[in-house]
PASEBA-1860 file (N, C-alpha, C; in nm, 3 decimals):
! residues 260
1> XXXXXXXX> 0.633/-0.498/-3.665/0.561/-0.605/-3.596/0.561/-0.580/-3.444 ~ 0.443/-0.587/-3.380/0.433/-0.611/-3.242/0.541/-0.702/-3.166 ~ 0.616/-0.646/-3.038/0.653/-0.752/-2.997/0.574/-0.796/-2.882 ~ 0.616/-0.969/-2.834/0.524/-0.987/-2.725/0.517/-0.899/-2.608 ~ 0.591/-0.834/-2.542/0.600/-0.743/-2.442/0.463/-0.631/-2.468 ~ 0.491/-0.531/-2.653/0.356/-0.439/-2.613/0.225/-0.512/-2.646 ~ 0.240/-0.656/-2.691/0.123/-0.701/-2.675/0.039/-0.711/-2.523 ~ 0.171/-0.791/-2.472/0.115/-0.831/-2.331/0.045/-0.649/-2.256
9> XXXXXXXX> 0.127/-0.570/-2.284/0.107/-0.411/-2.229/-0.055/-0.388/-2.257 ~ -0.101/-0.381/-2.400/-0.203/-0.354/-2.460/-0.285/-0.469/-2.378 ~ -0.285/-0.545/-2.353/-0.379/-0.651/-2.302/-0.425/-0.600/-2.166 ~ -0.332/-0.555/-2.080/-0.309/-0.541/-1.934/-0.444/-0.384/-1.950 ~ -0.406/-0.333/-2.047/-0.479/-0.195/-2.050/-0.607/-0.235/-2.115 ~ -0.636/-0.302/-2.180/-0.695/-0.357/-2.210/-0.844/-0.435/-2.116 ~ -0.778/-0.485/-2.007/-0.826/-0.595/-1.915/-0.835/-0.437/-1.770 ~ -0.775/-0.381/-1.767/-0.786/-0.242/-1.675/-0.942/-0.187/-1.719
17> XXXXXXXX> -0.919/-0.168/-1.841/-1.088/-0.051/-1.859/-1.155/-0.181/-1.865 ~ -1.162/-0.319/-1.919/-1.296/-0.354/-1.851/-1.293/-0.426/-1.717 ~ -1.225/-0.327/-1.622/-1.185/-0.376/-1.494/-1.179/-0.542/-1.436 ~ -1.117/-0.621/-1.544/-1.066/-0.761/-1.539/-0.954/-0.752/-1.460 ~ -0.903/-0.712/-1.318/-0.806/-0.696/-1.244/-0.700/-0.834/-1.242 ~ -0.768/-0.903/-1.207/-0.677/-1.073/-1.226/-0.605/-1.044/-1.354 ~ -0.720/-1.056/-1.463/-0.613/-1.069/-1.590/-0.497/-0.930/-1.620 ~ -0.560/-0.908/-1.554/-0.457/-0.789/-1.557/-0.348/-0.801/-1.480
25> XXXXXXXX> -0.317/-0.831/-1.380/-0.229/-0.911/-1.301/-0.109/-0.999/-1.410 ~ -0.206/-1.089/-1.431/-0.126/-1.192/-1.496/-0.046/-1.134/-1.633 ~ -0.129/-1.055/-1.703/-0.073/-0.973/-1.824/0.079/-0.923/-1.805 ~ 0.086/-0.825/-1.673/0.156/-0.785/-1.630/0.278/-0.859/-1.577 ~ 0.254/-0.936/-1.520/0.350/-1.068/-1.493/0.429/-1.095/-1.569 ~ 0.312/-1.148/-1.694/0.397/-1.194/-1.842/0.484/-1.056/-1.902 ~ 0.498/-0.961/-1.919/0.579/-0.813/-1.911/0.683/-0.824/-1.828 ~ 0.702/-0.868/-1.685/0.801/-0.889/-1.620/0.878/-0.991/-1.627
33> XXXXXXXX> 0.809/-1.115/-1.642/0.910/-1.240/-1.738/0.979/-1.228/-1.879 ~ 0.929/-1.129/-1.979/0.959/-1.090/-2.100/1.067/-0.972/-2.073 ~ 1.121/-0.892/-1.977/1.245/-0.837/-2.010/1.382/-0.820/-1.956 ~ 1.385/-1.003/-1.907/1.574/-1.049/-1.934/1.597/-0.962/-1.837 ~ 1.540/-0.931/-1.740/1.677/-0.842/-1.641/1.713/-0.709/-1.663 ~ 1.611/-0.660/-1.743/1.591/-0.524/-1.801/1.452/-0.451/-1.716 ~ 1.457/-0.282/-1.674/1.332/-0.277/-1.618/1.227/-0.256/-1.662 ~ 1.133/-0.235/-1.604/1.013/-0.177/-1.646/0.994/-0.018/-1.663
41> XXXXXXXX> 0.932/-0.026/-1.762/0.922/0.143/-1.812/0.836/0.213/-1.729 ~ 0.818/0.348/-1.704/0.736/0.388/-1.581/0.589/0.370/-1.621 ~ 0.551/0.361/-1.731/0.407/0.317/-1.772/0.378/0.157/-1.697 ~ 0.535/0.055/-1.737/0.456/-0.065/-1.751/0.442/-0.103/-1.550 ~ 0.555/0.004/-1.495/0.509/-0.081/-1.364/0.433/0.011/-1.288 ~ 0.378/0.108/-1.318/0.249/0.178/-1.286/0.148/0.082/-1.352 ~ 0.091/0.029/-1.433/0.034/-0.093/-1.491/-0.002/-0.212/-1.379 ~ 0.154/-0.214/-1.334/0.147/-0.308/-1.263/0.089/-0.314/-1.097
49> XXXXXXXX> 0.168/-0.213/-1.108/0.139/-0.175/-0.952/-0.067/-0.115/-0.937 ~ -0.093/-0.103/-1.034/-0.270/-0.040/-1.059/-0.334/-0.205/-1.070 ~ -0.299/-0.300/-1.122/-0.320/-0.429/-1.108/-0.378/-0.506/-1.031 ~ -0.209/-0.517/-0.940/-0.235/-0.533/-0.784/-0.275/-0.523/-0.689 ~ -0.330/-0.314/-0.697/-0.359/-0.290/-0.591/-0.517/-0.266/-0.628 ~ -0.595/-0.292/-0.713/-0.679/-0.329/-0.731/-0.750/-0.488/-0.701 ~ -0.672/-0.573/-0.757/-0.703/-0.744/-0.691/-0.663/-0.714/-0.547 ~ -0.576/-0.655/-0.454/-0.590/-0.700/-0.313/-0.626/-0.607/-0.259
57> XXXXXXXX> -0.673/-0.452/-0.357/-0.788/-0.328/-0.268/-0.952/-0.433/-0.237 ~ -0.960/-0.528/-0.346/-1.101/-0.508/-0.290/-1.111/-0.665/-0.214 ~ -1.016/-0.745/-0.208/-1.002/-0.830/-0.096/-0.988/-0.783/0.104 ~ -0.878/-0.625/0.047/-0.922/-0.574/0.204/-1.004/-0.518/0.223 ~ -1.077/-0.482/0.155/-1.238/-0.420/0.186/-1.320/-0.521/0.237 ~ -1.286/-0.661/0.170/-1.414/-0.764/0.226/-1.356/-0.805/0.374 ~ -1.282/-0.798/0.371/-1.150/-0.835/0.489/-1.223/-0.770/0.609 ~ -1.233/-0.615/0.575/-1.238/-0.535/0.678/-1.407/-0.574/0.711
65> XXXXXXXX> -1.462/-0.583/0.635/-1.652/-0.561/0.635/-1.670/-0.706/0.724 ~ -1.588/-0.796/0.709/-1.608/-0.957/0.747/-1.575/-0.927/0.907 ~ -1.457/-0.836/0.894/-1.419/-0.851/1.040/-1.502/-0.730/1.103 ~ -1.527/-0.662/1.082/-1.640/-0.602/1.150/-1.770/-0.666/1.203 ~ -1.832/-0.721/1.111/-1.948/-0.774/1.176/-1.947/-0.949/1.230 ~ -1.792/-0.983/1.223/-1.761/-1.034/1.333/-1.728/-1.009/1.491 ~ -1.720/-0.827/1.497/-1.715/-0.824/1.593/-1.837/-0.790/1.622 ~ -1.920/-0.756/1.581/-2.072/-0.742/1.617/-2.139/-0.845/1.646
73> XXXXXXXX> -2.139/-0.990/1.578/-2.227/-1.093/1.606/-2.137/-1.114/1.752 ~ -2.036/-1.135/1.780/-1.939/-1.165/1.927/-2.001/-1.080/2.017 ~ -2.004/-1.004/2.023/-2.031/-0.897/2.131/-2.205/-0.929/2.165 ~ -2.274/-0.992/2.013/-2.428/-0.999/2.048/-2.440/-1.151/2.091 ~ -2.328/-1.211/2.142/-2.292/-1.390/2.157/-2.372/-1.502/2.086 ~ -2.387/-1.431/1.968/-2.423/-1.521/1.846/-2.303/-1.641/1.784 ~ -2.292/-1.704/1.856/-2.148/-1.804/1.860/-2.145/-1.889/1.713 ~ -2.269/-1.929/1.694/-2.278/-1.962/1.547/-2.262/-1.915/1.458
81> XXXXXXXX> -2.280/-1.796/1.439/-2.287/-1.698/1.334/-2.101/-1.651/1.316 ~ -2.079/-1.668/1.464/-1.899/-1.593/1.464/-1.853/-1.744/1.403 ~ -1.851/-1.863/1.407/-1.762/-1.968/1.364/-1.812/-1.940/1.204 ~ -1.916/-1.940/1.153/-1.893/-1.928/1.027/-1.884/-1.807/0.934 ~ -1.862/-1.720/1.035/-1.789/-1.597/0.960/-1.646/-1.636/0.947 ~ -1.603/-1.637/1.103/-1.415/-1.716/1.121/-1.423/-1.803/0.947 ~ -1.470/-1.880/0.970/-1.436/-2.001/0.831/-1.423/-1.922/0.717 ~ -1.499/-1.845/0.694/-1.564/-1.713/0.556/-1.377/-1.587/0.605
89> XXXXXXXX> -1.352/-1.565/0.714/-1.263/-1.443/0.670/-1.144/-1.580/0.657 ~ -1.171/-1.671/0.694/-1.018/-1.741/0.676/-0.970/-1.766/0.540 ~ -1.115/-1.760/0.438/-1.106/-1.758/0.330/-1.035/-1.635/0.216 ~ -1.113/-1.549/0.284/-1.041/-1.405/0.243/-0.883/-1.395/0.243 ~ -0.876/-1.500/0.399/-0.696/-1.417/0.444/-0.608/-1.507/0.348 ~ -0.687/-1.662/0.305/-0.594/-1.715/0.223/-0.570/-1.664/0.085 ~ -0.693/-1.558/0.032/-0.671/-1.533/-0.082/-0.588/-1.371/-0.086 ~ -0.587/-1.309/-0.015/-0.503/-1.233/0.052/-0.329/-1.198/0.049
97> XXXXXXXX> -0.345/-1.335/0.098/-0.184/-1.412/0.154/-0.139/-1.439/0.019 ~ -0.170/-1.526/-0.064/-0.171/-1.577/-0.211/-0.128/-1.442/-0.307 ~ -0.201/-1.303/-0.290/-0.171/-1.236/-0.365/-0.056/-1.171/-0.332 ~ -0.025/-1.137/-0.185/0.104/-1.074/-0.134/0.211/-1.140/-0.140 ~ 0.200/-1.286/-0.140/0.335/-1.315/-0.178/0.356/-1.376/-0.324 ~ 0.249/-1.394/-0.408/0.289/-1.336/-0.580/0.400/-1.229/-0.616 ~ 0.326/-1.078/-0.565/0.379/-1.006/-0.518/0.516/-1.027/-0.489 ~ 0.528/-0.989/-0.399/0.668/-1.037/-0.299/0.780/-1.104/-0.367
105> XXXXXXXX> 0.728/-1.273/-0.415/0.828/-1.294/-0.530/0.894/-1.253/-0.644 ~ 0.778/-1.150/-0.726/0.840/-1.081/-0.804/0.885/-0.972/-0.760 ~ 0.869/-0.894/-0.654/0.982/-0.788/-0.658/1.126/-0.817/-0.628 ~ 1.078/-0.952/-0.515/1.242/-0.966/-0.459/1.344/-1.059/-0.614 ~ 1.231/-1.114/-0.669/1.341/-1.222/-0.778/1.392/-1.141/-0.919 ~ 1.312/-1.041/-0.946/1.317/-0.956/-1.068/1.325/-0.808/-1.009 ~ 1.193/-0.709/-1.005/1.216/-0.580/-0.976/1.297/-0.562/-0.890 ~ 1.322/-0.584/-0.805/1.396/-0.434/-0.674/1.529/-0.480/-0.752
113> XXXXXXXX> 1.576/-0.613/-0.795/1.722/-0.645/-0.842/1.735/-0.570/-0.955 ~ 1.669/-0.542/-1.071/1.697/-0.489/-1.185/1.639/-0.319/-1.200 ~ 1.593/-0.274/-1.049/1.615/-0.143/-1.052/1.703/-0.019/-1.060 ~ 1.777/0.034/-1.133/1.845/0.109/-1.158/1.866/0.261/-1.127 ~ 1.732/0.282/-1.119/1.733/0.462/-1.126/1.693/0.495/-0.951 ~ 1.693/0.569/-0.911/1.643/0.616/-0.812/1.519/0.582/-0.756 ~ 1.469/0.682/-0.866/1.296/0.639/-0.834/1.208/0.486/-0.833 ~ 1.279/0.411/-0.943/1.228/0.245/-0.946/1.272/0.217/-0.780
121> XXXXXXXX> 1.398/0.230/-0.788/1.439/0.171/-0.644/1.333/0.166/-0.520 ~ 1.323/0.319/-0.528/1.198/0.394/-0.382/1.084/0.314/-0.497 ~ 1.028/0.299/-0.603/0.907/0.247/-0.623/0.905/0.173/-0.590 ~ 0.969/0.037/-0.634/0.924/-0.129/-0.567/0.958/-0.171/-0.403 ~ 1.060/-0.090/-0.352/1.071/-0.134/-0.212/0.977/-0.044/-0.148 ~ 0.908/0.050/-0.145/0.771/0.082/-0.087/0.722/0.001/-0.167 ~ 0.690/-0.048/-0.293/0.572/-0.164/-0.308/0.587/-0.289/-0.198 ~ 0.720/-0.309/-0.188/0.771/-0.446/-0.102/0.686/-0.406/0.046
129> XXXXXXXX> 0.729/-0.305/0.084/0.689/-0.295/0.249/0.534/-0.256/0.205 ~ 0.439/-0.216/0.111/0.298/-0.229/0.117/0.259/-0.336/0.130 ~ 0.268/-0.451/0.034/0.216/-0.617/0.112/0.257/-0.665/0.171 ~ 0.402/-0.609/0.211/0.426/-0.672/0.346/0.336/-0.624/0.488 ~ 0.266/-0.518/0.485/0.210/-0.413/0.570/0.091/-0.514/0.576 ~ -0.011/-0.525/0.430/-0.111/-0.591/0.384/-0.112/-0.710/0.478 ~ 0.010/-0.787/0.453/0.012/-0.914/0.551/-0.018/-0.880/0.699 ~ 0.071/-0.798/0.743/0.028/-0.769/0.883/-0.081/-0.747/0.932
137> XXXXXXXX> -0.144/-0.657/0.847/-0.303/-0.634/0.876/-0.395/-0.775/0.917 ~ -0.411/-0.858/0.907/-0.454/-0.980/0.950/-0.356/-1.101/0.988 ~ -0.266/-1.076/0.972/-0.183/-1.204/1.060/-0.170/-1.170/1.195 ~ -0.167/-1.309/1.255/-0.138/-1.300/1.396/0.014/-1.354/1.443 ~ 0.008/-1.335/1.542/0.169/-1.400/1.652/0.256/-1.371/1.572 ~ 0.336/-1.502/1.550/0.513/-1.469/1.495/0.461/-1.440/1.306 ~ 0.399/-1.448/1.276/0.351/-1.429/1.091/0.339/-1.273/1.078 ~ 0.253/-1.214/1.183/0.182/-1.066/1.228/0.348/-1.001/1.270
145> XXXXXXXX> 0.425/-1.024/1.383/0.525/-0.969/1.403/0.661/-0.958/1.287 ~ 0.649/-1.084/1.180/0.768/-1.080/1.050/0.700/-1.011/0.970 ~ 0.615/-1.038/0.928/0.542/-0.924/0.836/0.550/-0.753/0.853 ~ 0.538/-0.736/1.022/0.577/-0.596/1.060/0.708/-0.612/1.039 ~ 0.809/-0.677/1.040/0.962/-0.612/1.037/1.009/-0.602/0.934 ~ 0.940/-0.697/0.816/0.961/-0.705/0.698/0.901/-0.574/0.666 ~ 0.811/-0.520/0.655/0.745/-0.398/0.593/0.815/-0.214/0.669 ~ 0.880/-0.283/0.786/0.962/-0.161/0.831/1.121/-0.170/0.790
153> XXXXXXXX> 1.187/-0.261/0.724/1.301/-0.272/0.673/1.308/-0.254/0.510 ~ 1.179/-0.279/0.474/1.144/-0.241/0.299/1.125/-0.112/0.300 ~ 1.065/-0.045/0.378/1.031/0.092/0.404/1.144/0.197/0.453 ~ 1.185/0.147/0.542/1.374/0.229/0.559/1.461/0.225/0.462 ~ 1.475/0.106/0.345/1.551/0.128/0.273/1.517/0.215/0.147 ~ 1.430/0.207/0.184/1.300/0.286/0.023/1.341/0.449/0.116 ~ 1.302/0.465/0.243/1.298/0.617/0.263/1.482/0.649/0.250 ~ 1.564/0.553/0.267/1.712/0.653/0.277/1.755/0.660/0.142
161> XXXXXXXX> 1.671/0.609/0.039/1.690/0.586/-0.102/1.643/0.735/-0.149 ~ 1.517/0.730/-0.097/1.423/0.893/-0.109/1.501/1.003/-0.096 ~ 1.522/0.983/0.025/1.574/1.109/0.128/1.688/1.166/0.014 ~ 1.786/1.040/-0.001/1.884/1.097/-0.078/1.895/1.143/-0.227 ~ 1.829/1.121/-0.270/1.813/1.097/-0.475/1.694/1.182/-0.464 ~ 1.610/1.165/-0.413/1.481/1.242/-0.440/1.442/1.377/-0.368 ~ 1.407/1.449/-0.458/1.309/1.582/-0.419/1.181/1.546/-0.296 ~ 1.226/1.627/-0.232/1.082/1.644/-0.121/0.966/1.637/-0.179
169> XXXXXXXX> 0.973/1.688/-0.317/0.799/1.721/-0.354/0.768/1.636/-0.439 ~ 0.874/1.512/-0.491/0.844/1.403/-0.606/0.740/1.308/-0.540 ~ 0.642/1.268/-0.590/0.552/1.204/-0.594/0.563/1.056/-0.472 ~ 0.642/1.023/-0.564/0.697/0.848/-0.502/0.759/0.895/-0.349 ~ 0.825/1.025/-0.316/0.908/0.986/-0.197/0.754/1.024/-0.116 ~ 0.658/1.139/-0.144/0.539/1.116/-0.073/0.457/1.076/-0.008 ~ 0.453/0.932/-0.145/0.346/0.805/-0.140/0.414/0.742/-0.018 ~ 0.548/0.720/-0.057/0.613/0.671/0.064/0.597/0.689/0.191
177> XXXXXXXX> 0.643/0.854/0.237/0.614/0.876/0.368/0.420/0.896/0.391 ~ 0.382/0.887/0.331/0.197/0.847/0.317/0.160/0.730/0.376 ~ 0.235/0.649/0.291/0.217/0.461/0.350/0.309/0.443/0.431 ~ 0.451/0.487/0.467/0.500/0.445/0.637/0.474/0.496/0.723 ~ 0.376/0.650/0.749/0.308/0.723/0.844/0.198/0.604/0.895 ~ 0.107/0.519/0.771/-0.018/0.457/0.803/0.063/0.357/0.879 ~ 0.153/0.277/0.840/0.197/0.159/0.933/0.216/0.208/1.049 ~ 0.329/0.313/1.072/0.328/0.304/1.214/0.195/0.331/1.288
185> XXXXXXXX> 0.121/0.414/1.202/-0.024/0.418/1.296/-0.124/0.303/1.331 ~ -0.119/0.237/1.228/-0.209/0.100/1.218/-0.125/-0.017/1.245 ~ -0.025/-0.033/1.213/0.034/-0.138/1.261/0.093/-0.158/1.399 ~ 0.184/-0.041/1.374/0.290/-0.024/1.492/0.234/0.007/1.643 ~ 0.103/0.059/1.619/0.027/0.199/1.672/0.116/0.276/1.757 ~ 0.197/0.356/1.658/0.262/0.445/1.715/0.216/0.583/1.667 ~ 0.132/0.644/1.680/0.065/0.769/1.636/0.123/0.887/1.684 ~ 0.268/0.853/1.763/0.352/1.006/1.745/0.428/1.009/1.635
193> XXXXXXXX> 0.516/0.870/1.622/0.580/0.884/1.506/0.514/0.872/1.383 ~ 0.375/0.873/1.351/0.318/0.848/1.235/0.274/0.994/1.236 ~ 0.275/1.085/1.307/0.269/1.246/1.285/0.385/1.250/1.270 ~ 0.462/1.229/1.340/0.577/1.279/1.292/0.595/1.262/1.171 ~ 0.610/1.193/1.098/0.695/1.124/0.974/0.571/1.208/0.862 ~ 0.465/1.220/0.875/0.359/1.287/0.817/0.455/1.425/0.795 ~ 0.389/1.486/0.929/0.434/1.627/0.899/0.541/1.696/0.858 ~ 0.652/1.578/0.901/0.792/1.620/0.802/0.801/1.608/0.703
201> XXXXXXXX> 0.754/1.525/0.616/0.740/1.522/0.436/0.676/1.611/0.429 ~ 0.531/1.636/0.521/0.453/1.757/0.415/0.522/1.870/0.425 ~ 0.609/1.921/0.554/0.659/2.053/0.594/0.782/2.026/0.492 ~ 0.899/1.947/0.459/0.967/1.973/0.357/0.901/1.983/0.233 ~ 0.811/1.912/0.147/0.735/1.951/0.025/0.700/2.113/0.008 ~ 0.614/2.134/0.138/0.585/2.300/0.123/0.711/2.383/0.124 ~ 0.830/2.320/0.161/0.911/2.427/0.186/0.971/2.449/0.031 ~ 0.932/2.311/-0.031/1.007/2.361/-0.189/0.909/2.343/-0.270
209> XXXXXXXX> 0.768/2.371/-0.230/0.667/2.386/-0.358/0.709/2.435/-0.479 ~ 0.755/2.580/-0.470/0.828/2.680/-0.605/0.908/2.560/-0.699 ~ 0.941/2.486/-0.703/1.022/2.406/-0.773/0.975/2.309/-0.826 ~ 0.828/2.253/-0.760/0.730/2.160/-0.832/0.739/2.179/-0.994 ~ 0.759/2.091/-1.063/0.752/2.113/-1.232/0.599/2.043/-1.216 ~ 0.560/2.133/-1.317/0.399/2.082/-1.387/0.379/1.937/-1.370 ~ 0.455/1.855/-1.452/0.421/1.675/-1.474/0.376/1.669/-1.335 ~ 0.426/1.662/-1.230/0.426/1.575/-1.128/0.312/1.689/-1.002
217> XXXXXXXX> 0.315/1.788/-1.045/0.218/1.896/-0.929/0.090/1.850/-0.876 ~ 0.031/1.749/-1.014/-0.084/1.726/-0.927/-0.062/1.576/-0.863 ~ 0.024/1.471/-0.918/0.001/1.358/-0.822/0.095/1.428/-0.661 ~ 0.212/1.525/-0.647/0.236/1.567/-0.519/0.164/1.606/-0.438 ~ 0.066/1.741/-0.496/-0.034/1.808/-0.430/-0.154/1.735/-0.342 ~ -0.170/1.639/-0.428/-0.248/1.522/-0.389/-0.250/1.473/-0.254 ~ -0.092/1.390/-0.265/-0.086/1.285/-0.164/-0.018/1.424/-0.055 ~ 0.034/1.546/-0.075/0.035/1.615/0.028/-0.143/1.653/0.126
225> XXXXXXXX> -0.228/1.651/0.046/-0.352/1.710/0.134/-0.383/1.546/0.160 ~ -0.366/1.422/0.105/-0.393/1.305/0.172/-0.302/1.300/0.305 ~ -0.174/1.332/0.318/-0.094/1.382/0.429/-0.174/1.449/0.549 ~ -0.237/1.549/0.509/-0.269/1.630/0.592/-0.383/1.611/0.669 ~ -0.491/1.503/0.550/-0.580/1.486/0.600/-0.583/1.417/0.720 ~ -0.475/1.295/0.712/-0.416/1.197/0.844/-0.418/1.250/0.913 ~ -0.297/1.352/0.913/-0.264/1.466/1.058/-0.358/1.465/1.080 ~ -0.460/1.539/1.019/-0.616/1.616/1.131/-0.679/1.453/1.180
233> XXXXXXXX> -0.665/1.366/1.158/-0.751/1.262/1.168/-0.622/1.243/1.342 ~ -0.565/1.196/1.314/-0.475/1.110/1.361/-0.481/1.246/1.498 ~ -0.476/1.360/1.484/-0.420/1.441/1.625/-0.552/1.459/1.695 ~ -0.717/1.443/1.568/-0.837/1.455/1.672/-0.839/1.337/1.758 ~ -0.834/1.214/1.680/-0.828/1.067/1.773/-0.748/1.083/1.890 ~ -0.600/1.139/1.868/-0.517/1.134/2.035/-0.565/1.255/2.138 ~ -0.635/1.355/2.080/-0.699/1.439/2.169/-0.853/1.384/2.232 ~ -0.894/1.240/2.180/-1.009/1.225/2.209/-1.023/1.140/2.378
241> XXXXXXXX> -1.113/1.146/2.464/-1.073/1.075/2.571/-1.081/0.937/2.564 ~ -1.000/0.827/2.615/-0.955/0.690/2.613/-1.141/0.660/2.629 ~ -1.200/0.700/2.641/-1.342/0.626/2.730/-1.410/0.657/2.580 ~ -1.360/0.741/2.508/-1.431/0.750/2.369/-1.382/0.633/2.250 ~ -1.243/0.607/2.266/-1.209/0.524/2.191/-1.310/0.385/2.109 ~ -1.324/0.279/2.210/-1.401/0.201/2.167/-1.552/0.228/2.048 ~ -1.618/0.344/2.125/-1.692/0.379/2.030/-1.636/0.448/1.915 ~ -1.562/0.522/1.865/-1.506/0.558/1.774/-1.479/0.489/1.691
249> XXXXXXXX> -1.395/0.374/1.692/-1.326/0.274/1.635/-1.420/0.200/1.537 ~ -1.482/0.209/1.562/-1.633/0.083/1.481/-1.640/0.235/1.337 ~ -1.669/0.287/1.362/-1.723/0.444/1.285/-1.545/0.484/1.190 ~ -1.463/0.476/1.258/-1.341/0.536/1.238/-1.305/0.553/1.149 ~ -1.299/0.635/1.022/-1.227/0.658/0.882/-1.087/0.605/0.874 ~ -1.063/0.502/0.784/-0.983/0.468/0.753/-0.841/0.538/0.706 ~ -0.725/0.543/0.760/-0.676/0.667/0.679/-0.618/0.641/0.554 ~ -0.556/0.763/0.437/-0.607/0.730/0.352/-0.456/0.676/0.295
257> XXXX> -0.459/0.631/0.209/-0.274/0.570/0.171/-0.278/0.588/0.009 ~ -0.183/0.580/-0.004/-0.151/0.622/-0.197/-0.211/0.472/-0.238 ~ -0.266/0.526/-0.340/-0.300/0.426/-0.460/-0.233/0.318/-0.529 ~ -0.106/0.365/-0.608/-0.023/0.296/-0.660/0.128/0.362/-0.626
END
């Protein structure tokens, strides 16, 4: 007999291919209430984590498109048009906010506590410091500044977790230094240390490629040339002159961050 757990699983996969992301969310949820303080298998919180970052990938896309051509109607002093965009992204940020700290509650009340192995550990506390990051991206004042400290203290404990238990070339410690390179660049805007922290994961990975086992070669390989791609992004922008900036910025490729 089925139990409720691979029901709820089958549902979640289920609600994935016909890209029902919410219900998929919630599926997943119900999987994390169903095992008592026990973890999740690496299927079910890859599940989960593909869920999530699907319901709040395409909330920051509208996020970003809203606030863009808010700054376009401003600049063209279309004052009407900017108050009811404001009203329209305030909408976004509440639904936003709503999903990151869903989020948030379940890692801090269930996952990061009933993580055990190494890798879960570095998985959910880089999940923790991603919506915490998420938040920052549109909060302002003291909400914008906890959100940054929160997402750089989820992220330190996830990298000394890495550093130590994990292989340079495993996947997760990657994703990791992938998504705390982007904060300090986008959040922090600290774009030395977001090369930095880049090029040292990718330069230790290459240094122990030979040791890559098959399973994991292509999600490493991956987020190493997503690595790299930053670098080139991130060192043309600081070579570019300050008088170029503004125009750039509107055009600017997003850089790119792990998936799940």
């Amino acid at each position: 007999m089925v139990s409720a757990r691979e029901e709820f699983v089958y549902m979640a996969k289920l609600a994935e291919q016909a890209e029902r992301y919410e219900e998929m969310v919630e599926f997943m949820e119900k999987v994390s209430a169903s095992v008592d303080g026990d973890e999740l298998t690496v299927e079910e919180r890859n599940l989960l984590s593909v869920a999530y970052k699907n319901v709040i990938g395409a909330r920051r896309a509208s996020w970003r498109i809203i606030s863009s051509i808010e700054q376009k109607e401003e600049s063209r002093g279309n004052d009407d048009h900017v108050a009811a965009i404001r009203d329209y992204r305030g909408k976004i940020e509440t639904e936003l906010t709503g999903i990151c700290e869903g989020i948030l509650k379940l890692l801090d009340s269930r996952l990061v506590p009933a993580a055990a192995s190494g890798d879960s550990k570095v998985f959910y506390l880089k999940m923790k410091g991603d919506y915490h990051r998420y938040l920052a991206e549109f909060k302002t004042g003291q909400e914008r500044k906890d959100a940054a400290e929160n997402t750089l203290s989820a992220y330190k404990s996830a990298q000394d977790i890495a550093n130590a238990e994990l292989a340079p070339t495993h996947p997760i410690r990657l994703g990791l230094a992938l998504n705390f390179s982007v904060f300090y660049y986008e959040i922090l805007n600290s774009p030395d240390r977001a090369c930095s922290l880049a090029k040292q994961a990718f330069d230790d990975a290459i240094a122990e490629l030979d040791t890559l086992g098959e399973e994991s070669y292509k999600d490493s390989t991956l987020i190493m040339q997503l690595l790299r791609d930053n670098l080139t992004l991130w060192t043309s922008d600081m070579q570019d002159d300050a008088a170029d900036e503004e125009i750039k910025e509107e055009s600017a490729p997003k850089p790119a961050e792990e998936q799940h």
